[in-house]
C-alpha positions as CSV (number, residue, x, y, z in Angstrom):
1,X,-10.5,-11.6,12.8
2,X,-11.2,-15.0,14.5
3,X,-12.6,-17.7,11.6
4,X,-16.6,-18.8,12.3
5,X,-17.7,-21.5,10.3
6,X,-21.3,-21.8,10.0
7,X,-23.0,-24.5,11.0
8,X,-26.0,-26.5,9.8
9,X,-25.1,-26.5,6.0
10,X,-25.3,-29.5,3.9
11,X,-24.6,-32.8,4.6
12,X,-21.4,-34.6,2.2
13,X,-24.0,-36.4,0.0
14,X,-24.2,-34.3,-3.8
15,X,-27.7,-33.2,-4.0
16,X,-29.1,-32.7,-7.6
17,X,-28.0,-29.0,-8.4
18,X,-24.8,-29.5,-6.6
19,X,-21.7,-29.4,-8.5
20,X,-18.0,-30.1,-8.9
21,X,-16.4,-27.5,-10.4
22,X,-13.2,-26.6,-11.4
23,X,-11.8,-23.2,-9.6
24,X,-8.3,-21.0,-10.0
25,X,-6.4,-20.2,-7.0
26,X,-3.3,-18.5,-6.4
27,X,-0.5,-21.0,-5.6
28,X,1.0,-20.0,-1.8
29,X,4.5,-19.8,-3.6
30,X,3.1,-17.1,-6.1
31,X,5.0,-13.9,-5.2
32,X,4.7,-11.7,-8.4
33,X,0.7,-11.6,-8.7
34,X,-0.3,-9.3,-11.2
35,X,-2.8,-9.2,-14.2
36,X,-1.3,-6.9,-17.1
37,X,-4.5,-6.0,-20.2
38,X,-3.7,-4.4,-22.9
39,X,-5.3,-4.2,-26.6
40,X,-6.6,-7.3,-27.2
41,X,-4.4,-9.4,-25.4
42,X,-3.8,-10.1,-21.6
43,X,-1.5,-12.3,-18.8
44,X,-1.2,-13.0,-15.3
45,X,2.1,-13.1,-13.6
46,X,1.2,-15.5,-10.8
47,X,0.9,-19.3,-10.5
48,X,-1.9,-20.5,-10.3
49,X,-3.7,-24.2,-9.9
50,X,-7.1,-25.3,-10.6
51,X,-8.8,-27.2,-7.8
52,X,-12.2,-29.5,-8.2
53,X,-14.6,-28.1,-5.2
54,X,-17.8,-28.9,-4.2
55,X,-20.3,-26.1,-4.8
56,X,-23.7,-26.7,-3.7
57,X,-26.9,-25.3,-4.8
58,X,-27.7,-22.7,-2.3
59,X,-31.4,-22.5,-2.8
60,X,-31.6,-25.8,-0.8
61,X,-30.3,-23.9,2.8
62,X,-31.0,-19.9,1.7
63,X,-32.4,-19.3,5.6
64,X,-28.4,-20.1,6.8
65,X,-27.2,-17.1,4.7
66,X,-26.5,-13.7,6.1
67,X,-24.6,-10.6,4.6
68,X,-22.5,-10.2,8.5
69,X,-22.5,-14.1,8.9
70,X,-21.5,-15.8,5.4
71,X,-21.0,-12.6,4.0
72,X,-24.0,-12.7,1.0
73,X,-27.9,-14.0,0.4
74,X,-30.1,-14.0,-2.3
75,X,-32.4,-11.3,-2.8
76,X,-35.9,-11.0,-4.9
77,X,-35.7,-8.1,-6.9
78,X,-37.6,-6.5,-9.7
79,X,-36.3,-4.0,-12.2
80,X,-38.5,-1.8,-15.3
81,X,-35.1,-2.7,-17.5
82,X,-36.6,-4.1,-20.4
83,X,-33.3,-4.1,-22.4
84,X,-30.6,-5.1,-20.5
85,X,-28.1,-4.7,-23.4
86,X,-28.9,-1.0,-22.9
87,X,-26.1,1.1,-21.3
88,X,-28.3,4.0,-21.2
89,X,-31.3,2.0,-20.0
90,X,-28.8,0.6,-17.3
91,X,-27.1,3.5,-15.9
92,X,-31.0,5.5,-16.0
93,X,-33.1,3.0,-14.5
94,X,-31.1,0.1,-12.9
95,X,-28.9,2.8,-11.3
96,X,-31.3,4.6,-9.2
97,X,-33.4,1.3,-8.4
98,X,-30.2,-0.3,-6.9
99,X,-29.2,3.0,-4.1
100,X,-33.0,2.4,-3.1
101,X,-32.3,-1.3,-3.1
102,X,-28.9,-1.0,-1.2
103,X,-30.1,2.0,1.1
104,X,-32.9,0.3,2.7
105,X,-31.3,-2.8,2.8
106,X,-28.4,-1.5,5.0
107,X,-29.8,2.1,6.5
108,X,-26.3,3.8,5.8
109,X,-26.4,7.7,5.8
110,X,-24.7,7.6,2.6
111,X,-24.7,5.2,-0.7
112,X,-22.8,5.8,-3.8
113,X,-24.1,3.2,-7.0
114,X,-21.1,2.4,-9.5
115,X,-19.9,0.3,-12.4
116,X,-22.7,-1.3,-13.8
117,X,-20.6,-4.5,-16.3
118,X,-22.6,-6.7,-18.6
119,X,-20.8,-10.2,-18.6
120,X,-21.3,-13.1,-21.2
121,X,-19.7,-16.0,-21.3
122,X,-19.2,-16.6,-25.2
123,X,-19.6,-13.4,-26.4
124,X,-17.6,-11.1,-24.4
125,X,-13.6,-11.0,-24.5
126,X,-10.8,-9.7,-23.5
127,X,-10.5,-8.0,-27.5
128,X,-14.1,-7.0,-27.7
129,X,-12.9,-3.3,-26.9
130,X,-15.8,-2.5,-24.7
131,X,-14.7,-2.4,-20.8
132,X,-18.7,-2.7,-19.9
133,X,-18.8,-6.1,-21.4
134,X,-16.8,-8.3,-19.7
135,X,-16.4,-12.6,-20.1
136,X,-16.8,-14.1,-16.6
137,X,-13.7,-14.5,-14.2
138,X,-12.5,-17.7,-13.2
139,X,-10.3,-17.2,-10.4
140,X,-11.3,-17.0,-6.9
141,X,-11.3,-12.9,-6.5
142,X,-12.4,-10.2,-4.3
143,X,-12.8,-7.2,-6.5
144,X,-10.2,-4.6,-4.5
145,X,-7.7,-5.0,-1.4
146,X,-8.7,-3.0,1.9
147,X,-6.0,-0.3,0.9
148,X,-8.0,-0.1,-2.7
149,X,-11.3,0.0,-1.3
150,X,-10.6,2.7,1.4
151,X,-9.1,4.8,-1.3
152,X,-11.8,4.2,-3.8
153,X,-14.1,5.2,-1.1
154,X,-12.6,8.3,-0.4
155,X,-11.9,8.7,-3.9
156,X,-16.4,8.8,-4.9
157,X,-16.7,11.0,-1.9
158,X,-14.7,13.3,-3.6
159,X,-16.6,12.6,-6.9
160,X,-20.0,13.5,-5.7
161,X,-18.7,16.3,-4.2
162,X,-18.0,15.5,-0.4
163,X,-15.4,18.1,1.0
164,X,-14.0,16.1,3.1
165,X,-14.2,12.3,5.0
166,X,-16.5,12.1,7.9
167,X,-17.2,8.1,8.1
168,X,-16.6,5.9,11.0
169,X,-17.5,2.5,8.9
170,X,-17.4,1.6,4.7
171,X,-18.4,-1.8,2.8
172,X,-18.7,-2.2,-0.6
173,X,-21.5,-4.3,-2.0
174,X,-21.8,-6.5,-5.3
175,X,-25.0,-7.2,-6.7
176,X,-25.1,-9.8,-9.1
177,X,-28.3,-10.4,-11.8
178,X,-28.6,-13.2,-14.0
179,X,-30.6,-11.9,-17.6
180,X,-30.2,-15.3,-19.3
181,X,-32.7,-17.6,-18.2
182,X,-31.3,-21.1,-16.5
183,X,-29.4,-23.3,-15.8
184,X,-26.7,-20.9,-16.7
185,X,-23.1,-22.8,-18.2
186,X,-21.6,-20.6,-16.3
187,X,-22.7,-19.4,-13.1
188,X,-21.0,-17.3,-10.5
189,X,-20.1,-18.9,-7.1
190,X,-19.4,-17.4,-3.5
191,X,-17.4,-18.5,-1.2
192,X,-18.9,-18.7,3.0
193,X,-16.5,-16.2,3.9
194,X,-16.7,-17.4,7.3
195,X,-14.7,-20.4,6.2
196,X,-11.9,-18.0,4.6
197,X,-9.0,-16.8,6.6
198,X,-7.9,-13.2,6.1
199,X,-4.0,-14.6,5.3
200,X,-5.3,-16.3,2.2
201,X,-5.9,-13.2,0.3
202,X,-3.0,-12.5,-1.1
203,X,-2.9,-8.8,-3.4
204,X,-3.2,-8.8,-7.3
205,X,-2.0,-6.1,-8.8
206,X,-4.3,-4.7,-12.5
207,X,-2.3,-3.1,-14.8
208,X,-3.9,-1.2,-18.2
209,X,-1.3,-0.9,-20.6
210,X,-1.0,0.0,-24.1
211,X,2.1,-2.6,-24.7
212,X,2.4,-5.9,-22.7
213,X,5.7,-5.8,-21.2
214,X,7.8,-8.7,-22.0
215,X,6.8,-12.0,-19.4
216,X,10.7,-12.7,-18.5
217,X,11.1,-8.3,-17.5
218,X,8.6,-7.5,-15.3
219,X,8.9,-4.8,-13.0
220,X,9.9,-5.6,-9.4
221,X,7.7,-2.8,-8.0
222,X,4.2,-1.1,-9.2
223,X,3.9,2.6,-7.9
224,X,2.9,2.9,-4.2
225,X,-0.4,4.7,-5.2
226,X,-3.8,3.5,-3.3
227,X,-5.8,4.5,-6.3
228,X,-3.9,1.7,-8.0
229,X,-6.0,-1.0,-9.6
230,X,-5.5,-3.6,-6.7
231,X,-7.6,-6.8,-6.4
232,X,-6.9,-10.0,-3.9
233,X,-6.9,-13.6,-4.6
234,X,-6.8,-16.8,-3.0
235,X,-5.1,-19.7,-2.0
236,X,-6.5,-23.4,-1.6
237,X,-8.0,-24.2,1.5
238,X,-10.1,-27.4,2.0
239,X,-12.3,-25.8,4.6
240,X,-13.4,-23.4,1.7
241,X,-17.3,-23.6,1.6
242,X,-18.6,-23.2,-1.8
243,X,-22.4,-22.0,-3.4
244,X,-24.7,-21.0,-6.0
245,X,-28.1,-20.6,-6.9
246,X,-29.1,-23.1,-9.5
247,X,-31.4,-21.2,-12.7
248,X,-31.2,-17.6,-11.1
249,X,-33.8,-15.7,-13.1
250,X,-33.4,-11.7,-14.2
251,X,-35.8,-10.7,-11.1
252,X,-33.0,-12.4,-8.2
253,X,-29.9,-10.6,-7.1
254,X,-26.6,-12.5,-5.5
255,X,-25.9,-9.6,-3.2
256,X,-22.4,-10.1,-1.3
257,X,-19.3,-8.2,0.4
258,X,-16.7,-7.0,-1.1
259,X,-15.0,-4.9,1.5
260,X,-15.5,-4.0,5.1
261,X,-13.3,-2.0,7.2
262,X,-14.7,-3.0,10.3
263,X,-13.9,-7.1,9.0
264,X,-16.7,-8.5,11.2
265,X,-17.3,-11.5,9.8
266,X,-18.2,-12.3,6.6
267,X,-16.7,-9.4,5.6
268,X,-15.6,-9.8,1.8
269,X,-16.5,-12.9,-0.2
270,X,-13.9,-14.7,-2.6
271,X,-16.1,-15.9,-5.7
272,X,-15.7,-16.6,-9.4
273,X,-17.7,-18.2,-12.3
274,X,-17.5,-22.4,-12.9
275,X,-18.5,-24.6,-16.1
276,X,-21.9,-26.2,-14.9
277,X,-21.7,-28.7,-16.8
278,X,-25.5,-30.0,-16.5
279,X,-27.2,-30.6,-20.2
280,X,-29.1,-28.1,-21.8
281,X,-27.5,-25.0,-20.4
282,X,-27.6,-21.5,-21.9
283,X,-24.8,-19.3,-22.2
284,X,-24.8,-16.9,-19.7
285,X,-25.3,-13.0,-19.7
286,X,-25.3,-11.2,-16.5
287,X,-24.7,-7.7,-14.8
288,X,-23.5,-6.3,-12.0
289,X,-23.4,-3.6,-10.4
290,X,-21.4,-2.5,-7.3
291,X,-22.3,0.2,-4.2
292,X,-20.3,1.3,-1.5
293,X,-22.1,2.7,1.3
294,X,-20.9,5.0,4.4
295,X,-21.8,5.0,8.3
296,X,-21.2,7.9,10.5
């Protein structure tokens, strides 16, 4: 997939919501990448290194974004959830209000709605017990590898009782809803996956375990199963073009790619959360929620 960078963004000059912030990438030399969680406690395997970025505040250029150029754009949105703590309320109403959402917004014959995750940033850890709250993730991520998502798309066919796989063309789809009012300390940014190259994904392997395994014995090999938890991360590249929307209210959605097995462009986009670290910000609570959708 030939790189595109798109053009017309901001000049070098900082404009007022734009930040530095500090991201995680995945050193090149990193060969053992994997993220092992168990109860309470959790580690990664790989080497990473934090890199200060410039991420600017893309409310200032939103006509320049595209979900099949830079891969996401920011939607107005309005949901009846009037307690967004609410699983039930969540998975009821949020739920159906997102397939309309993602079905009109790409026409696919088919759209299956999954995984709605409450994130805070203070609240929520890795020992809190509940796997819909979540504290925000630092390192430059895209949630699955192609061989993940292919088999998790398969996989919810199955689920919602498809007999068999009939699809020329698959994406998944993140949706991403601020419910704490702004500026947010810390909010989620997304990379221009135009400016991305597909060798700087490198796979991250997720292991759920009920004992950590000892940091100087890990296993040379995970099983060779595509329903494995698999996730990809990056490496540092300059040319990296970095945004987010400054005070994102509950009624805007960060929609952007997560997978698509065409890869035109823009199709997945690295992003992670940064420390905004403007005065007067509120800890941050957000959801997401995740679709995969199906073409004949």
């Amino acid at each position: 997939m030939a790189t595109v960078v798109c053009t017309s963004l901001p000049s070098p000059e900082l404009g007022p919501k734009d930040r530095i912030g500090s991201l995680d990438y995945i050193k090149p030399i990193s060969k053992l990448n994997r993220r092992y969680v168990g109860p309470g406690a959790e580690f990664n395997t790989g080497q990473y290194e934090s890199r200060d970025v410039t991420i600017r505040d893309g409310r200032q250029v939103q006509d320049k974004f595209a979900i099949n150029k830079t891969g996401f754009f920011l939607a107005s949105h309005n949901s009846e959830v009037k307690d967004w703590m609410d699983v039930k309320q969540v998975e009821e109403i949020y739920t159906p209000e997102i397939h309309k959402f993602i079905t009109d917004l790409t026409r696919a014959d088919k759209a299956i709605v999954f995984g709605p995750v409450v994130r805070r940033a203070k609240a929520a850890t890795v020992s809190s017990g509940n796997p819909d709250e979540q504290p925000p993730a630092s390192d430059v991520h895209v949630d699955f590898t192609p061989r993940r998502a292919q088999a998790l798309a398969e996989d919810l066919l199955k689920q919602n009782g498809a007999e068999e796989y009939s699809y020329k063309r698959v994406m998944f789809i993140n949706m991403w809803r601020a419910i704490s009012p702004g500026p947010q300390d810390w909010p989620l940014a997304v990379c221009n996956a135009a400016s991305v190259k597909d060798e700087e994904g490198l796979a991250n392997g997720l292991v759920y375990t009920d004992n950590l395994p000892d940091r100087n014995n890990i296993p040379a090999e995970l099983p060779h199963d595509p329903m494995y938890p698999e996730g990809t991360i990056f490496v540092y590249n300059p040319s990296h073009e970095w945004f987010y929307f400054s005070d994102m209210t509950k009624d805007e959605l960060l929609v952007f790619r997560l997978y698509d097995s065409e890869k035109e462009q823009g199709w997945r986009v690295p992003h992670c959360s940064f420390h905004n670290k403007e005065e007067g910000t509120i800890s941050r609570q957000s959801v997401e929620i995740r679709a995969v959708v199906y073409f004949k």
